[in-house]
ROTI-257216 format. One line per 5 residues: number of its first residue (from 1); their letters; for each residue z, x, y of N, C-alpha, C. Coordinates in pm, whole numbers, plus 50000, padded with zeros to 5 digits. Example, Ala and Ser with C-alpha at 12.3 -4.5 7.8 and 13.67 -1.06 7.14 Angstrom:
ROTI-257216
1> as> 50780/51319/49431/50780/51230/49550/50780/51320/49670 | 50708/51285/49775/50714/51367/49894/50787/51290/50003
//
This chain:
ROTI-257216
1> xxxxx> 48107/49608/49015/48120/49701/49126/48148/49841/49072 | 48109/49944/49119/48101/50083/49122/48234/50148/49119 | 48264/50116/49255/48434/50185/49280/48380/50305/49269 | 48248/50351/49365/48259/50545/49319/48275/50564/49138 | 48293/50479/49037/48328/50585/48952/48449/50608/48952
6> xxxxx> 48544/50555/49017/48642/50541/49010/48716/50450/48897 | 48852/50476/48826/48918/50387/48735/49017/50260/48800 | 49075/50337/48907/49173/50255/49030/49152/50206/49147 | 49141/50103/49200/49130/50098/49357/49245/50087/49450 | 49307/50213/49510/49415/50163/49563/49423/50201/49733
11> xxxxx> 49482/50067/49736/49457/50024/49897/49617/50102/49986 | 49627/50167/50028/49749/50244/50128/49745/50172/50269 | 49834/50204/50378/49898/50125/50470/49980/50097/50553 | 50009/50097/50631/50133/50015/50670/50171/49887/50626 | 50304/49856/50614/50338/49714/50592/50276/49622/50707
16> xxxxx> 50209/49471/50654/50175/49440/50735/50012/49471/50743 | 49977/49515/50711/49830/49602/50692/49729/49497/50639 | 49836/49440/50533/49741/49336/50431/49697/49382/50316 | 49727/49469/50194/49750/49554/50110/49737/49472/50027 | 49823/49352/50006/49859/49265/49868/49740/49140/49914
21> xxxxx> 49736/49074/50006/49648/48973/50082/49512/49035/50004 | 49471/49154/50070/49335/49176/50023/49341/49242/49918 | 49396/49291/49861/49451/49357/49686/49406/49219/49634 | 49455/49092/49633/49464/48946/49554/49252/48951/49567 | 49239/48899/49653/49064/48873/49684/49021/49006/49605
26> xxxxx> 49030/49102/49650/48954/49242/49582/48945/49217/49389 | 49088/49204/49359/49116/49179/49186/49020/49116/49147 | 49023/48944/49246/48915/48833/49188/48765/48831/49173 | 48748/48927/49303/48594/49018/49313/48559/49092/49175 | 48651/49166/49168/48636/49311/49052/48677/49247/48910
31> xxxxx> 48720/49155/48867/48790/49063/48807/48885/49180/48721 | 48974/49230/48781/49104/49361/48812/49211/49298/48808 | 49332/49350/48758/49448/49257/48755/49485/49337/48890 | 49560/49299/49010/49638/49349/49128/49777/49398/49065 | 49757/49465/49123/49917/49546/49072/49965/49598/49199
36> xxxxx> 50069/49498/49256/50162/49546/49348/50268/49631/49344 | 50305/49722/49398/50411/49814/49355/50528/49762/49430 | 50513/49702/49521/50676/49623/49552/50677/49524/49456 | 50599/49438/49470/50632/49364/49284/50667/49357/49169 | 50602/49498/49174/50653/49606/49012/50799/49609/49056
41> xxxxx> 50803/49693/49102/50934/49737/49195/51068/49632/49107 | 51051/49522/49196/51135/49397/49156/51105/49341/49038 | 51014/49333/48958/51009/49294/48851/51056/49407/48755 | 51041/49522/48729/51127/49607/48672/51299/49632/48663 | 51344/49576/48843/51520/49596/48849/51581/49472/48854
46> xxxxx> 51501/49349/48877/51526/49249/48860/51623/49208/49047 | 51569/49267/49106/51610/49282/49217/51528/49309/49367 | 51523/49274/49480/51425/49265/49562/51466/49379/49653 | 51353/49438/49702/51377/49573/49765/51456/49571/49850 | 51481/49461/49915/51576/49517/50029/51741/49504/49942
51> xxxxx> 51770/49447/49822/51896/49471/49732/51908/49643/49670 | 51800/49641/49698/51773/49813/49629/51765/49909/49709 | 51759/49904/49857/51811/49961/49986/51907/49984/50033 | 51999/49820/50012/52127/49825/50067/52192/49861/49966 | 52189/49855/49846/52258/49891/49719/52277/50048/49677
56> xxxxx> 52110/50068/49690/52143/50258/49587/52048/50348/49736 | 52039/50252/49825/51909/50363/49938/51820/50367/49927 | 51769/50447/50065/51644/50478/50060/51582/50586/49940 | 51672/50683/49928/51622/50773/49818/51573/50708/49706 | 51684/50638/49637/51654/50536/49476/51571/50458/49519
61> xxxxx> 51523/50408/49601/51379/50312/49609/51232/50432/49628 | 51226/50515/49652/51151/50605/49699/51143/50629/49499 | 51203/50688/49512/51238/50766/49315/51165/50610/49247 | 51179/50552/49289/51142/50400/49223/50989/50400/49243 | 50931/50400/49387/50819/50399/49440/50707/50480/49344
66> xxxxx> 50795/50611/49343/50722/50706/49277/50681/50695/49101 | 50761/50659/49055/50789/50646/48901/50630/50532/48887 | 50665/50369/48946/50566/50294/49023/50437/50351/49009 | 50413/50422/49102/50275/50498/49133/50199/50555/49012 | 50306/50656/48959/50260/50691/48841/50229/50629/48711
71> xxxxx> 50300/50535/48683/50302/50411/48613/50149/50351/48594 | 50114/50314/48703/49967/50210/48732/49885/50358/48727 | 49869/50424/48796/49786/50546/48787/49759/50608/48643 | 49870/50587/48601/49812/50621/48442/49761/50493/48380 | 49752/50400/48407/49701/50307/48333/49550/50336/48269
76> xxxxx> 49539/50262/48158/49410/50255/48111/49326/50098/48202 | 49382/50086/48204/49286/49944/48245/49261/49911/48379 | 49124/49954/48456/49095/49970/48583/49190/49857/48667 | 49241/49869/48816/49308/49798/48825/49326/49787/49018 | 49328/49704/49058/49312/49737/49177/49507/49751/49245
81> xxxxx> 49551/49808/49338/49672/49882/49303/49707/49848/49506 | 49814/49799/49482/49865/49763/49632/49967/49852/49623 | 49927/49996/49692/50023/50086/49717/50171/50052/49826 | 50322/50068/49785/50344/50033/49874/50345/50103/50063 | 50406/50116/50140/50366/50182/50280/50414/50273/50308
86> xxxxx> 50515/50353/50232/50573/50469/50254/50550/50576/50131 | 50461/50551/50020/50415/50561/49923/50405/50720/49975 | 50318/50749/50075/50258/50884/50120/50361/50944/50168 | 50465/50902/50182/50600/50994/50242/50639/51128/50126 | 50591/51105/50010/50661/51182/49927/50499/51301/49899
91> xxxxx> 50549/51423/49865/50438/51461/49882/50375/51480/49703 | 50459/51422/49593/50433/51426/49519/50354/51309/49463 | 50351/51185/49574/50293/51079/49531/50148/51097/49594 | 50104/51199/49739/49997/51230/49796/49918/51319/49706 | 49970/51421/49582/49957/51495/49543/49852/51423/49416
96> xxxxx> 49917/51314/49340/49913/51198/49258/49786/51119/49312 | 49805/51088/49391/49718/51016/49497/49528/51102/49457 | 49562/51199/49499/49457/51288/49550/49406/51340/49395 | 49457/51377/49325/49401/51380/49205/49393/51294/49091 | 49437/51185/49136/49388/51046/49034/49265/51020/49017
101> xxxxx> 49230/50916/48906/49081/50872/48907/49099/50743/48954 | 49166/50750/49118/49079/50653/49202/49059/50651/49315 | 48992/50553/49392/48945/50568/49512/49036/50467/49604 | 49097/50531/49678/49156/50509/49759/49123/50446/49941 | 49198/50378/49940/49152/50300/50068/49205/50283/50165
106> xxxxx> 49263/50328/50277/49342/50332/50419/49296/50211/50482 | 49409/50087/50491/49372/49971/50548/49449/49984/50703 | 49292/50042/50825/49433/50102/50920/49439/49951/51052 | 49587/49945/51069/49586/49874/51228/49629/49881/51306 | 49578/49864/51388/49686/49861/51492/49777/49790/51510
111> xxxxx> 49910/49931/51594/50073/49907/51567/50072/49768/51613 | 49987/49697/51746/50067/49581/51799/50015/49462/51693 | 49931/49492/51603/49900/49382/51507/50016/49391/51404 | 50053/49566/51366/50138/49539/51265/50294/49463/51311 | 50343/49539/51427/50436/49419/51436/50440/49299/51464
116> xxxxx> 50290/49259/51505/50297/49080/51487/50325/49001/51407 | 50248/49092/51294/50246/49047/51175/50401/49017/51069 | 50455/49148/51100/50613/49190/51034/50716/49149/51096 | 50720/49093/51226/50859/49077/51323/50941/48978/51222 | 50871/48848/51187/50894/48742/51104/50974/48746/50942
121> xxxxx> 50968/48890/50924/50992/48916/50800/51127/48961/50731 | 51207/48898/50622/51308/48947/50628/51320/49033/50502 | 51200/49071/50453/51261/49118/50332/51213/49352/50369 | 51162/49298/50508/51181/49481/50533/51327/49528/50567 | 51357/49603/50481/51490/49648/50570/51484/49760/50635
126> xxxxx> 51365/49830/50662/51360/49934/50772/51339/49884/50920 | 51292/49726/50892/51249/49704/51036/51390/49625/51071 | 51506/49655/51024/51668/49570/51068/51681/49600/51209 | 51695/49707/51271/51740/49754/51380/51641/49684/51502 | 51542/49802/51516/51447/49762/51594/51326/49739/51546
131> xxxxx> 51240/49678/51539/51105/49646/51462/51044/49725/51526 | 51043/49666/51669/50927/49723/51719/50889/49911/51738 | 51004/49943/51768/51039/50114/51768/51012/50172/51591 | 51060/50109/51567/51039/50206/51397/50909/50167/51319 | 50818/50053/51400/50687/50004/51361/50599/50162/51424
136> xxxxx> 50639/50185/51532/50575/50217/51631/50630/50405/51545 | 50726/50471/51549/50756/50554/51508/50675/50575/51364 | 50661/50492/51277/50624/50468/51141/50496/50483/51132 | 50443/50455/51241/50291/50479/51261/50239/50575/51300 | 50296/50588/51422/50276/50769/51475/50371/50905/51328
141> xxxxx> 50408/50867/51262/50489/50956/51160/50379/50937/51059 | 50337/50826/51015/50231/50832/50880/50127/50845/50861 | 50056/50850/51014/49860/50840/51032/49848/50939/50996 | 49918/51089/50985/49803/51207/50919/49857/51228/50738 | 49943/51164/50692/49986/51117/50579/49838/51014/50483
146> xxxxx> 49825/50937/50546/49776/50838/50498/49568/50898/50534 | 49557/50956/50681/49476/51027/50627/49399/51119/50503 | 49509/51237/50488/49551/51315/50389/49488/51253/50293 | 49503/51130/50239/49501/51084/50094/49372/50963/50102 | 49331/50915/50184/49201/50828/50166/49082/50862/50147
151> xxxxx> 49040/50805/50088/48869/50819/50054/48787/50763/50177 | 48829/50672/50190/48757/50580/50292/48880/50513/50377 | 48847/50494/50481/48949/50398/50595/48860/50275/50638 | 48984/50169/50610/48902/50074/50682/48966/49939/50761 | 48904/49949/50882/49000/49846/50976/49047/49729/50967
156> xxxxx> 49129/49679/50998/49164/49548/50995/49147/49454/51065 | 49177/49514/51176/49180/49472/51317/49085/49367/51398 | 49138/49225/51430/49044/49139/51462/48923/49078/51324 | 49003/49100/51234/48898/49072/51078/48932/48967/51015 | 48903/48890/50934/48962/48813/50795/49025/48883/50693
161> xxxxx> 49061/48836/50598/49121/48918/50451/48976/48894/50425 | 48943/48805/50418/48772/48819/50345/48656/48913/50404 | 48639/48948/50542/48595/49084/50551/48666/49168/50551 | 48777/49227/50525/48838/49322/50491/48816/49384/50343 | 48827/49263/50242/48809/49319/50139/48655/49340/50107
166> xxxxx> 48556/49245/50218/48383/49325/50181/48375/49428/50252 | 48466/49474/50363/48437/49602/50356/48457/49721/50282 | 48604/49698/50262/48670/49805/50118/48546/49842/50004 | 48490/49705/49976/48346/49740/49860/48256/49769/49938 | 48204/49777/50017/48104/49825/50100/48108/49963/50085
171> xxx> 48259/50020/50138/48290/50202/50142/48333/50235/50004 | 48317/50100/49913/48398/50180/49773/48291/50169/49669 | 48176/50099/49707/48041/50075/49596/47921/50184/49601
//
């Protein structure tokens, strides 16, 4: 596959989006190692993000996020890259984003899919309070973020992980 000519394929999001789901299929397609950045994340502190929330904050996971980003982005070895969902909050990681050598992918859905998907989940700790309000806030706060930085957008909505990720190569070949 092509990838544009691209070195990276990295998929952006909301949590819930399906980022790592279709990151896994995409790798096996491209035969790409997946590189999750909440994975990284925890495999670097030896600790799971929401210990790294309640522990040092939101800031030190963000500073984490970022380090992350840059990390796989410099890699030599093409790689398909499960950005995590607040990734675009920082404007130094949009900045990163936008002048990397890769092609980037906005996996967008809709809010009432993403909280279907996330209500169940305990390892978000932004969604503690209210899920549904800070799903819903999180979405309306990040769509011109996550714009900003894609090459291509592509829906989720009513799909498989398996057309999701033939579409990603469809807009990325």
């Amino acid at each position: 596959m092509n990838i544009c000519g691209a070195k990276h394929l990295v998929l952006i999001g909301m949590m819930g989006a399906g980022k790592s789901s279709v990151g896994r299929v995409l790798a096996r397609k491209l035969d790409r190692p997946l590189l999750d950045s909440d994975e990284l994340i925890e495999q670097r502190t030896g600790r799971t993000v929401r210990e790294i929330w309640t522990t040092d904050g939101e800031a030190e996971f963000r500073k984490l996020e970022t380090r992350t980003l840059n990390d796989v982005l410099s890699g030599d070895e093409p790689s398909v890259i499960a950005a995590a969902g607040g990734v675009v909050l920082e404007t130094a990681n949009r900045t990163v984003l936008a002048e990397s050598d890769a092609h980037v992918v906005w996996l967008l859905a809709n809010v009432e899919l993403l909280i279907d998907r996330v209500k169940s989940g305990t390892h978000r700790p932004l969604l503690d309070d209210d899920p549904d309000a800070m799903m819903r806030a999180m979405h309306r706060d990040r769509d011109e973020l996550y714009r900003e930085v894609a090459d291509a957008i592509v829906s989720v909505d009513n799909r498989s992980v398996q057309d999701v990720a033939k579409a990603v190569l469809r807009c990325a070949g």
